[in-house]
C-alpha positions as CSV (number, residue, x, y, z in Angstrom):
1,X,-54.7,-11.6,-76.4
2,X,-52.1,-9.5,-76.0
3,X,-52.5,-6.1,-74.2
4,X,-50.8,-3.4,-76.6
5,X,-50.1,-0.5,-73.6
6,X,-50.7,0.4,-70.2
7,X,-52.2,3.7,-68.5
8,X,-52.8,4.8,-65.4
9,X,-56.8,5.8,-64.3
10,X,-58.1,8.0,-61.7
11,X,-60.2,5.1,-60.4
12,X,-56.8,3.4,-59.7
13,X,-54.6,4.4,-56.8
14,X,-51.4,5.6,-57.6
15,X,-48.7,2.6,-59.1
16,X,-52.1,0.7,-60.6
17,X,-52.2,0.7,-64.5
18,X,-54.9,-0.7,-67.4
19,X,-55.4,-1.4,-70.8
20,X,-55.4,2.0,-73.0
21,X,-58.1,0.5,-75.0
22,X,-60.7,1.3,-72.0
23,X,-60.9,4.3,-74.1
24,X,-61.9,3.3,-77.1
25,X,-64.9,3.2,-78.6
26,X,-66.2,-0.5,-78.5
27,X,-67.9,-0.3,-81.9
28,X,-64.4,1.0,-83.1
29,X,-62.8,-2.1,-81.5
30,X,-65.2,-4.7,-82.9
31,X,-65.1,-2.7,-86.6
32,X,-61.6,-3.6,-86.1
33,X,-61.8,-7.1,-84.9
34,X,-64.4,-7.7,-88.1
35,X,-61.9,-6.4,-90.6
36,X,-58.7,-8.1,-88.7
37,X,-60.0,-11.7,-87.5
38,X,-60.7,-14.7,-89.7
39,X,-64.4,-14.4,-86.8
40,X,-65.3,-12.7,-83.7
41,X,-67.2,-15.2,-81.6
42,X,-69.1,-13.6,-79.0
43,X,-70.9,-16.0,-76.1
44,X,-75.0,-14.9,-75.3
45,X,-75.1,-13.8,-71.6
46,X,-77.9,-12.1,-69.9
47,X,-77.0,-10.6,-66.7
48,X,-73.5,-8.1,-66.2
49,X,-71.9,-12.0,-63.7
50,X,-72.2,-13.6,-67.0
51,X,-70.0,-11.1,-69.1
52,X,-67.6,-10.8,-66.0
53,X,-67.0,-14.4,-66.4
54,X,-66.8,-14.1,-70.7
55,X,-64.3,-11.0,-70.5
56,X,-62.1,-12.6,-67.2
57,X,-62.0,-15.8,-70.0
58,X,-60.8,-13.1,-72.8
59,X,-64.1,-13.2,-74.8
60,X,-63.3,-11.9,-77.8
61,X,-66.7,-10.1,-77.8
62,X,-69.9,-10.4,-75.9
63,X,-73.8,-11.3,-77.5
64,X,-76.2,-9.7,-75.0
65,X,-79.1,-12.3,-76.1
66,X,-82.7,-10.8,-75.7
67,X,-84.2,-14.5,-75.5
68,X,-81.7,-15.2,-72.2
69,X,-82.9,-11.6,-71.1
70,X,-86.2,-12.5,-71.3
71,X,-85.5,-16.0,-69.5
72,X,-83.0,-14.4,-67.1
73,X,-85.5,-11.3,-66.0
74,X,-88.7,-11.9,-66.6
75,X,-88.5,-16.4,-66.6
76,X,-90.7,-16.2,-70.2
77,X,-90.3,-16.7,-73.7
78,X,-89.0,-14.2,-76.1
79,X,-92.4,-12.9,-77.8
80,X,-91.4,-9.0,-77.2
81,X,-92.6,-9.2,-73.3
82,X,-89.8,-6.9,-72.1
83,X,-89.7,-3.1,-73.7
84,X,-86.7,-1.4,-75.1
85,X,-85.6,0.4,-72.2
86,X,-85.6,-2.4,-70.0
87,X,-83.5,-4.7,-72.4
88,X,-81.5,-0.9,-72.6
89,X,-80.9,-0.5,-69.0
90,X,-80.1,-4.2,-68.8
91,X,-77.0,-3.8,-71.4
92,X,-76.0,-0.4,-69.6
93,X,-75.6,-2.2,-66.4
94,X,-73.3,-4.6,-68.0
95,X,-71.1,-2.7,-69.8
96,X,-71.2,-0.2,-66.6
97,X,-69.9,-3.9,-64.8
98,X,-67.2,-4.9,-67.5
99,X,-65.8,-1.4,-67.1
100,X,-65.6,-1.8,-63.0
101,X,-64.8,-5.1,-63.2
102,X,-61.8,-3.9,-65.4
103,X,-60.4,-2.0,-62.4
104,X,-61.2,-4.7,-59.8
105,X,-59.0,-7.2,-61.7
106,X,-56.4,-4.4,-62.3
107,X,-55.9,-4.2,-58.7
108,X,-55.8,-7.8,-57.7
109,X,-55.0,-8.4,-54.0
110,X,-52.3,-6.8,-52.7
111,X,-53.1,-7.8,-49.0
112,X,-52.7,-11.8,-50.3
113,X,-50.4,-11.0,-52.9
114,X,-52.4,-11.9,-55.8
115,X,-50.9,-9.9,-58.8
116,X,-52.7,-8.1,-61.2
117,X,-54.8,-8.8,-64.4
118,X,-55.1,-6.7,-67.1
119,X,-58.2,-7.7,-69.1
120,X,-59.5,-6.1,-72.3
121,X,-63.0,-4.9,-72.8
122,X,-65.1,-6.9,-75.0
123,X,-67.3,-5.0,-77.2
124,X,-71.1,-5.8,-76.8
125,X,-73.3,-6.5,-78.9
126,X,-76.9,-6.2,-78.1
127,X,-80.6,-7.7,-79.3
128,X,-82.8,-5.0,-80.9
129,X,-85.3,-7.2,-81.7
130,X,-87.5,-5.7,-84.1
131,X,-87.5,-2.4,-82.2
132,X,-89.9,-2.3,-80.1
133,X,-92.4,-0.4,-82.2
134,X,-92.2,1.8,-85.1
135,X,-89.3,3.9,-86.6
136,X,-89.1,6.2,-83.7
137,X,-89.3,3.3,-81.0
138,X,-86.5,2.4,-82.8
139,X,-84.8,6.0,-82.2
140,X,-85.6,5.8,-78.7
141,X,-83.6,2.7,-78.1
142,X,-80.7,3.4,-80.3
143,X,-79.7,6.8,-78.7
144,X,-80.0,4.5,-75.2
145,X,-78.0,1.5,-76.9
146,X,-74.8,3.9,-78.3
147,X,-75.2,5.9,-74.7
148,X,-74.5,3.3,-72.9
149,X,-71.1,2.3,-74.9
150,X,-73.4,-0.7,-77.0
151,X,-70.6,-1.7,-79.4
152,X,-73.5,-2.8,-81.7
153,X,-77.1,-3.8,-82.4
154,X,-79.4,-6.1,-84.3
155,X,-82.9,-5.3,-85.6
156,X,-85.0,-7.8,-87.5
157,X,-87.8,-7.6,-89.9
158,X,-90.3,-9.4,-88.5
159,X,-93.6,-8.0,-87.1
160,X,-94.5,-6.8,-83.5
161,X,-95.0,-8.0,-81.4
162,X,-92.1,-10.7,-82.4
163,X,-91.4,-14.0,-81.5
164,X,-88.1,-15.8,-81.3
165,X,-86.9,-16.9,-84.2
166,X,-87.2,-20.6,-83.4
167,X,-91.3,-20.8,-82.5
168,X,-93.8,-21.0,-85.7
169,X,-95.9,-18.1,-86.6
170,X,-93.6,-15.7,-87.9
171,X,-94.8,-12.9,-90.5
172,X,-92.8,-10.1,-91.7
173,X,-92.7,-6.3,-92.3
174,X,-92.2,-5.2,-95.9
175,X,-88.5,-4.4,-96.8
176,X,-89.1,-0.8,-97.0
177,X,-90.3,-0.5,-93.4
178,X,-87.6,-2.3,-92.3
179,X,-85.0,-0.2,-94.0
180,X,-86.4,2.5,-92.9
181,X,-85.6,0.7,-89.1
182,X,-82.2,0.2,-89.9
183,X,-81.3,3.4,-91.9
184,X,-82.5,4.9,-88.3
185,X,-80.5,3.5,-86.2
186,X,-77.4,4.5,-88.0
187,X,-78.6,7.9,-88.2
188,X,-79.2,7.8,-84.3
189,X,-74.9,6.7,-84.2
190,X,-74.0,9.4,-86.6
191,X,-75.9,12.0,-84.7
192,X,-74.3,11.0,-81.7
193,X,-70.7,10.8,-83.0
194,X,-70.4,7.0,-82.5
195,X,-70.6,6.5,-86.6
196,X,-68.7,3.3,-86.0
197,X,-72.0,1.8,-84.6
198,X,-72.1,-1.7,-85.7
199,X,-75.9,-2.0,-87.0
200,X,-77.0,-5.8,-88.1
201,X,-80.3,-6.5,-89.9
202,X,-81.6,-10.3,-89.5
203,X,-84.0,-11.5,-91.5
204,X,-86.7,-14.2,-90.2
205,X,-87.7,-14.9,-94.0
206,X,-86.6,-18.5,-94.1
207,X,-89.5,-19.4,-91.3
208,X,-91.9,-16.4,-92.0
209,X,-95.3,-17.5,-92.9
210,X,-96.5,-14.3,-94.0
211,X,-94.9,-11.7,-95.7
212,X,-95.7,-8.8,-98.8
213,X,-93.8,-10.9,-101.7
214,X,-94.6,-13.7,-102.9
215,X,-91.3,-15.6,-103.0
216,X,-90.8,-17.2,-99.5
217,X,-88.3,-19.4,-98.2
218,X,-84.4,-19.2,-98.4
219,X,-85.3,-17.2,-101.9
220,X,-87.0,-14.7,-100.2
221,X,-84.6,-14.3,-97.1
222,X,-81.8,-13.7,-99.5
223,X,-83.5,-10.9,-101.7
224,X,-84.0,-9.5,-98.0
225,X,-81.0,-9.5,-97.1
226,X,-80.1,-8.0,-101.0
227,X,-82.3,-5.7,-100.6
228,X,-80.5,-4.1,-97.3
229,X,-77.2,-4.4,-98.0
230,X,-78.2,-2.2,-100.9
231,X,-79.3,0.6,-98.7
232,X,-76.5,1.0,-97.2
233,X,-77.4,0.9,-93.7
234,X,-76.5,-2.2,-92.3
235,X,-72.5,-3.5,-91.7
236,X,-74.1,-6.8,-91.5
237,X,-76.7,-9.3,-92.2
238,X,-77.8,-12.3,-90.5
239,X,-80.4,-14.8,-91.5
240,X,-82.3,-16.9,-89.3
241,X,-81.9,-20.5,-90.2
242,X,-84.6,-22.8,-88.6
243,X,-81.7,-25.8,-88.4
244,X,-78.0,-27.1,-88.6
245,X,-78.3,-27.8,-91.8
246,X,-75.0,-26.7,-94.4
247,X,-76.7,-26.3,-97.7
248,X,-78.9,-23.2,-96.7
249,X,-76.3,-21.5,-94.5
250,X,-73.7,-22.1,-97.9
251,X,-75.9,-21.0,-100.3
252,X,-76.7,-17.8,-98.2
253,X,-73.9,-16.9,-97.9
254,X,-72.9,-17.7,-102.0
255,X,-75.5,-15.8,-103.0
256,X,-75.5,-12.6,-101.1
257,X,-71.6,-12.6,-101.9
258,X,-72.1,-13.0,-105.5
259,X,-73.4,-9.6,-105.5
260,X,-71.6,-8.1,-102.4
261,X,-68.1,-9.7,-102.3
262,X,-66.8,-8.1,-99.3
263,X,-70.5,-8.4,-97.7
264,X,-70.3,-9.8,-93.8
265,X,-72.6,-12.3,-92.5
266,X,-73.6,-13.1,-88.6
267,X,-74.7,-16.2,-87.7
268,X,-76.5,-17.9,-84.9
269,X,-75.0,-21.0,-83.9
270,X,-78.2,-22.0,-82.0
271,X,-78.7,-23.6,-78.8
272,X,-82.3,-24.8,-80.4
273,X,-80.1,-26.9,-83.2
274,X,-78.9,-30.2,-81.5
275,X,-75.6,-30.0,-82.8
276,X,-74.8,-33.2,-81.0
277,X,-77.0,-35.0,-83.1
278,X,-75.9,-33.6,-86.4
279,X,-73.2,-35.9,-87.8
280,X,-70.7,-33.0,-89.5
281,X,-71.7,-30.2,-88.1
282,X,-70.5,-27.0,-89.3
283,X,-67.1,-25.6,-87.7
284,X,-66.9,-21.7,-86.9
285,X,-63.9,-22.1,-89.0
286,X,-65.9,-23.1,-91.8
287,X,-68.5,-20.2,-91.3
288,X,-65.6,-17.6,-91.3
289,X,-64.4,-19.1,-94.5
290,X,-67.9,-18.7,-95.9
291,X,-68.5,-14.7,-95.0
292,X,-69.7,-15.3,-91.2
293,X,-67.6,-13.1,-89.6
294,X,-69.8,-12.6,-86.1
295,X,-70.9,-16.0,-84.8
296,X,-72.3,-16.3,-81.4
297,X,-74.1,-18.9,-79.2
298,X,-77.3,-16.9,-78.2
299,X,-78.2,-19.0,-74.8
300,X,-74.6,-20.1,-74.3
301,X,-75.0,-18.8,-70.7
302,X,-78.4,-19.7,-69.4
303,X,-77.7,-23.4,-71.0
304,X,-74.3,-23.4,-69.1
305,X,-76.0,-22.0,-65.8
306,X,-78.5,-24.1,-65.5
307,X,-77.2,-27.6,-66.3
308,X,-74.2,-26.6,-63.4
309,X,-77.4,-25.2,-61.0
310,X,-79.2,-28.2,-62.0
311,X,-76.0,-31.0,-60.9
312,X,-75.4,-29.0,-57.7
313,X,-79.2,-28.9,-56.7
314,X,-79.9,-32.8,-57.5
315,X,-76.1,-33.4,-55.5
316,X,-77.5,-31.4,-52.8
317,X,-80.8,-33.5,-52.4
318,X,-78.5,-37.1,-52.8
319,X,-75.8,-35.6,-50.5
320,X,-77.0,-32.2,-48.6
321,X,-73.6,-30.5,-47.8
322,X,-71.1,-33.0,-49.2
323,X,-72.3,-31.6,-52.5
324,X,-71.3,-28.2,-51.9
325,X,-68.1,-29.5,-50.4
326,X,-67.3,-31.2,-53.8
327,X,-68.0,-28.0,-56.1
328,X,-65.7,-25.9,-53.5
329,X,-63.1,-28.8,-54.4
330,X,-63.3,-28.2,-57.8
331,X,-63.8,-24.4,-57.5
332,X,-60.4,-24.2,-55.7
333,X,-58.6,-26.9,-57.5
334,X,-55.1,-26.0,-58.7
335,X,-55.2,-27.3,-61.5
336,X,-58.3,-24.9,-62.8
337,X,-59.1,-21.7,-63.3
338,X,-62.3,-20.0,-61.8
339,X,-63.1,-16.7,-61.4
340,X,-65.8,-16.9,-59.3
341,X,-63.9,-19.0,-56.3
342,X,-63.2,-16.2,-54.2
343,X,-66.3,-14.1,-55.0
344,X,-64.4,-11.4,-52.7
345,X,-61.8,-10.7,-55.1
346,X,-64.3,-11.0,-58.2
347,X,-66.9,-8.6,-56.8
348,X,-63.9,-5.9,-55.8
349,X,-63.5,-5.7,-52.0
350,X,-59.7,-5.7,-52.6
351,X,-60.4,-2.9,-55.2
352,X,-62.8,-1.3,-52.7
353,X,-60.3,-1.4,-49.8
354,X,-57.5,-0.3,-51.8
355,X,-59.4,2.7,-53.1
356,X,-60.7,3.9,-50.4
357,X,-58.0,3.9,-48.4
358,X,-56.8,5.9,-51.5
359,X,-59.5,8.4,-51.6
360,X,-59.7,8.8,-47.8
361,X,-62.9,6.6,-46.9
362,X,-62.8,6.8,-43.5
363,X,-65.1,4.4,-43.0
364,X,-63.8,1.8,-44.7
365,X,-62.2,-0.8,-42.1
366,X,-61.1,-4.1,-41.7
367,X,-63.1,-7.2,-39.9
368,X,-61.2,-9.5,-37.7
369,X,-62.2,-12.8,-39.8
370,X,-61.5,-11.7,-43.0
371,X,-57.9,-13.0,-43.5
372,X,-59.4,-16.2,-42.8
373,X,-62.4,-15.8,-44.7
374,X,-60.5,-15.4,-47.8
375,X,-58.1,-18.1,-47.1
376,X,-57.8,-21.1,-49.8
């Protein structure tokens, strides 16, 4: 990715520049990314570490998953066990993180003459679920979401409380209810002068077992999604699919673009789907090609976190300490590229020190071992 200009920040000390784009509105920025990229592919994290780690790897974009939230926060299912605000604060905290950790990577480490790195910020985009209640639960939450800098959100039509969009039982609220949800949330945006709001409606029709119309299925999850496009309120659809297979996601997306050409489609390439096991299965290339143009994994990060947890905790009870000694091997190999090796320069105490001594923090000193406690 390449960084277009450089500005200097109050934050910074003096000499100390980032990206102008800090500035700009992240819906504006993933609005563009839609119009300009064959995709955007956005990785599900849960927790403000996790999208440290997606933007120092140059995410493109970040899915904040409400499933991972619930694992992540509350260790539970997602059946709507969390309220809005909570899932709110939890997105404000990490786009409040990707903004500081912005700054901490600008400064590097001037002390161990680490140079440094100007990172983007990746616009978020955040689980709505089906918002939390009725149209004005759904007012609540947006004003929080665009607040906090939410580049986007998703709200689906099923009814509350919801379930994730992989367990059975599903049942839907009528169209007009959930137009009503979406056409909300984008007055919410306009209010607030964030227009460029990215709003998403995902429809659970493919599962649902209950529903006003008769038609169910595929059929039925298309005329939903039909039927929203043609209000006008969402920049997106997504349908839920309940597997990896191609024929539904191509006929989705045929039919919904038969009627709106330049419609665009997100899809969730699922962690539930065993991709593995599916003998061609579908490339994010191929789902661009089709009208998918955001495509993200939703539990990319708890699924990443806790297979590496789980290999350093069963090492541990073969090996006690040599385990640790073999991921600090690989942490700091030079061949590789990990953020999180020194966790003193990824959390900002370089930033900190820097700063302070900027600003005049007189308290702000230096302990006699940490030279060597940051040594490689």
């Amino acid at each position: 990715m390449t960084i277009r200009s450089l500005v200097s920040t109050p934050l910074l000390p003096p000499g100390f520049t980032v990206p102008a784009s800090r500035w700009t509105d992240p819906a504006s920025r993933l609005r563009e990314l839609l119009e300009s990229e064959p995709y955007v592919f956005a990785p599900g994290i849960y927790d403000p570490h996790g999208a440290e780690i997606a933007m120092y790897h140059r995410a493109t974009a970040i899915y904040f998953s409400g499933y991972s939230f619930a694992i992540g926060h509350l260790g539970t299912t997602d059946m709507d066990l969390y309220s809005g605000p909570e899932i709110a604060d939890g997105a404000r905290r990490t786009i409040s993180a990707l903004r500081k950790f912005q700054l901490t990577m600008a400064t590097g480490d001037p002390e161990k003459g680490v140079a440094p790195t100007h990172l983007e910020i990746p616009p978020v985009v955040v689980d709505m679920d089906g918002g939390y209640g009725n149209l004005f639960n759904v007012q609540r939450v947006a004003e929080l979401y665009v607040n906090a800098g939410v580049a986007g959100a998703h709200i689906e039509d099923q009814v509350l409380p919801k379930r994730c969009g992989h367990i059975a039982g599903k049942a839907l609220i009528s169209a007009d209810e959930m137009v009503g949800k979406l056409r909300m949330a984008r007055a919410v945006a306009e209010d607030l002068g964030r227009g460029d709001f990215v709003v998403i409606a995902r429809t659970d029709a493919v599962s649902a077992v209950d529903a006003p119309e008769k038609t169910r299925g595929l059929d039925l999850a298309i005329e939903r999604a039909l039927r929203y496009l043609d209000s006008g309120a969402p920049d997106l659809v997504w349908c839920e699919f309940p597997n990896s297979d191609r024929e539904p996601t191509e006929r989705f997306a045929d039919q919904v673009r038969r009627r709106f050409p330049d419609a665009k489609l997100a899809f969730n390439w699922s962690s539930s789907f065993k991709w593995f096991n599916d003998p061609n299965p579908i490339s994010f290339a191929e789902l661009g090609e089709l009208g998918y143009k955001f495509i993200f994994i939703t539990l990319a990060a708890q699924h990443a976190m806790g297979y590496a947890f789980s290999k350093l905790l069963q090492g541990l009870s073969e090996e006690q300490e040599r385990a640790y000694i073999a991921l600090q091997r690989k942490e700091w190999a030079n061949d590789d590229n990990i953020p999180t090796k020194s966790h003193h320069l990824f959390t900002g105490v370089p930033y900190h020190q820097v700063l302070g001594e900027t600003m005049g923090a007189s308290r702000l000193g230096k302990f006699d071992g940490e030279a060597a406690e940051k040594a490689v």
